[in-house]
C-alpha positions in Angstrom: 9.6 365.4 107.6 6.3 366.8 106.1 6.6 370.5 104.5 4.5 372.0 106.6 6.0 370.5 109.8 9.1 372.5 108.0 7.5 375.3 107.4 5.9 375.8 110.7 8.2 375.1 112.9 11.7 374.4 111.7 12.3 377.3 109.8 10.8 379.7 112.7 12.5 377.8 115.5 16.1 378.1 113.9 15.7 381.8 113.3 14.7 382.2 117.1 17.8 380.2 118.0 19.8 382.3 115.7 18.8 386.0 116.1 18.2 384.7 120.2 22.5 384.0 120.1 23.0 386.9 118.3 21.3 388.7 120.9 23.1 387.0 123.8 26.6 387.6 121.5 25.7 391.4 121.3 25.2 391.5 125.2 27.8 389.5 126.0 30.8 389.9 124.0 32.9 392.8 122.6 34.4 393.6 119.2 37.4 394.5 121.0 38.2 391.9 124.2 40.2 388.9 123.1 38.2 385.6 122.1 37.1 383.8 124.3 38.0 379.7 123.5 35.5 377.1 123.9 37.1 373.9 122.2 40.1 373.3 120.4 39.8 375.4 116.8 36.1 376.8 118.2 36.1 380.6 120.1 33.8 383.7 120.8 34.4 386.4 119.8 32.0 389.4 118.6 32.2 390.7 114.7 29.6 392.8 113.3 29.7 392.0 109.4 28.1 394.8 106.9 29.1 392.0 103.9 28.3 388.8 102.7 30.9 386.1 103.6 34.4 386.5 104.6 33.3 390.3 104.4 32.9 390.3 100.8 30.6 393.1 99.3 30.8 395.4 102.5 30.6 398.7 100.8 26.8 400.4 100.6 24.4 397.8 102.6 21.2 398.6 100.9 22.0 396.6 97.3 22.9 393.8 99.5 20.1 394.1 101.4 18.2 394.3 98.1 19.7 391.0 96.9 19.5 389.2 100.2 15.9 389.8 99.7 14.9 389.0 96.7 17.5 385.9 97.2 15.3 385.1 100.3 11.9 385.6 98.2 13.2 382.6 95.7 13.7 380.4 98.2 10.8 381.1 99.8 9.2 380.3 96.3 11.5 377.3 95.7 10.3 375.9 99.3 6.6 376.0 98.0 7.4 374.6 94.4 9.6 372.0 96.2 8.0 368.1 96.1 11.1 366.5 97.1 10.8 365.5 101.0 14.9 365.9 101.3 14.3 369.6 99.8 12.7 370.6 102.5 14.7 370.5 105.2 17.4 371.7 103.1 15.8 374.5 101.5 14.1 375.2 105.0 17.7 375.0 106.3 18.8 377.7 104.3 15.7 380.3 104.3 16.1 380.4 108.1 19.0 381.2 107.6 18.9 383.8 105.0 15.6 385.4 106.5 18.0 385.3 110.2 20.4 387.0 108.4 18.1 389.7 106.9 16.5 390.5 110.1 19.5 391.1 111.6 20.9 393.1 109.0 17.6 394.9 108.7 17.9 395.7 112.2 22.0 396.5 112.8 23.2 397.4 109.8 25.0 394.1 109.3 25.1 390.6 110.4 26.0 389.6 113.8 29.4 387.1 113.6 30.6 385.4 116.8 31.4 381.8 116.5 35.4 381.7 115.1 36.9 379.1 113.9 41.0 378.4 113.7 43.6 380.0 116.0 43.1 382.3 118.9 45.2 385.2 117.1 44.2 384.7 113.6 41.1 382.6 113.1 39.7 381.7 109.9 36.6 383.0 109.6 34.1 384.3 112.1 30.5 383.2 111.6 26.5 382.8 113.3 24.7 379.8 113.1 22.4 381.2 110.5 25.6 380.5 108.2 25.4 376.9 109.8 21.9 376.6 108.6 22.8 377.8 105.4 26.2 375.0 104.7 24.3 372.4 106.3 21.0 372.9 103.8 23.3 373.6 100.1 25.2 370.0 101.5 22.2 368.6 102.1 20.8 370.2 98.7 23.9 369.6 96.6 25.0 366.6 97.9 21.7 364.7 97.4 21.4 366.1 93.9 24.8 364.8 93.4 24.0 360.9 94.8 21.2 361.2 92.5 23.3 361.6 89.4 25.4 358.8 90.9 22.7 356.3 91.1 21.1 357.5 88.1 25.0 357.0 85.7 25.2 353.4 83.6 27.4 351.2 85.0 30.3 350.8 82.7 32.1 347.0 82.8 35.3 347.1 82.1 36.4 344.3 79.8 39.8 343.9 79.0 41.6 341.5 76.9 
């Protein structure tokens, strides 16, 4: 895939599809009705998130919003720089996501969870698919970076006596 196909229209398409289920979520789910199960492990269920991960940083929004941003901006920058062709659907992967994830922070205050994984009572976590964008492109990322160095190590006989 060519970096401007990415740029064009990957990136734009999965923060449609994102902030578009986010939308459907906030008009269609509650904070406060029971999740709704749609596979074993998988429910819906509606969590408005003023933090990062797992809730993490949830005090004032506007330094995370800050960071988010100039997070955003690097990647944007990285995407540019990039002239590895697996880099850019990864680092597409995760700009749509983190620009997803901005706008709807920009625009409610926090980030719109709703897909849950584990149990009914107690999941897990609670997430969007901007965060799916985001884990698939650092695996994609991190684990190509890592086959790299795999393919690039000495082979090492062992000889033993």
């Amino acid at each position: 895939m060519k970096k401007f196909t990415v740029g064009l229209y990957l990136i734009p398409i999965l923060v449609a599809v994102d902030l578009g289920t986010k939308f459907w979520a906030m008009q269609n789910l509650s904070e406060i009705a029971e999740a709704i199960p749609l596979a074993p492990g998988l429910s819906l269920h509606l969590v408005s998130n003023p933090g990062v991960s797992f809730g993490l940083f949830a005090g004032s929004p506007w330094p995370l919003t800050l960071v988010t941003t100039v997070m955003t901006v690097a990647f944007i920058v990285w995407f540019a720089r990039s002239r590895l062709k697996r880099e850019y659907v990864a680092i597409g992967s995760i700009l749509a996501g983190a620009a997803s994830n901005l706008i709807d922070r920009l625009l409610n205050g926090a980030v719109t969870d709703f897909l849950s994984f584990g149990s009914l009572d107690a999941p897990l976590f609670t997430n969007n698919l901007a965060d799916i964008w985001i884990t698939f492109g650092v695996v994609i990322l991190f684990g190509g970076a890592f086959l790299d160095l795999l393919r690039a190590a000495p082979v090492r006989e062992n000889h033993t006596t």
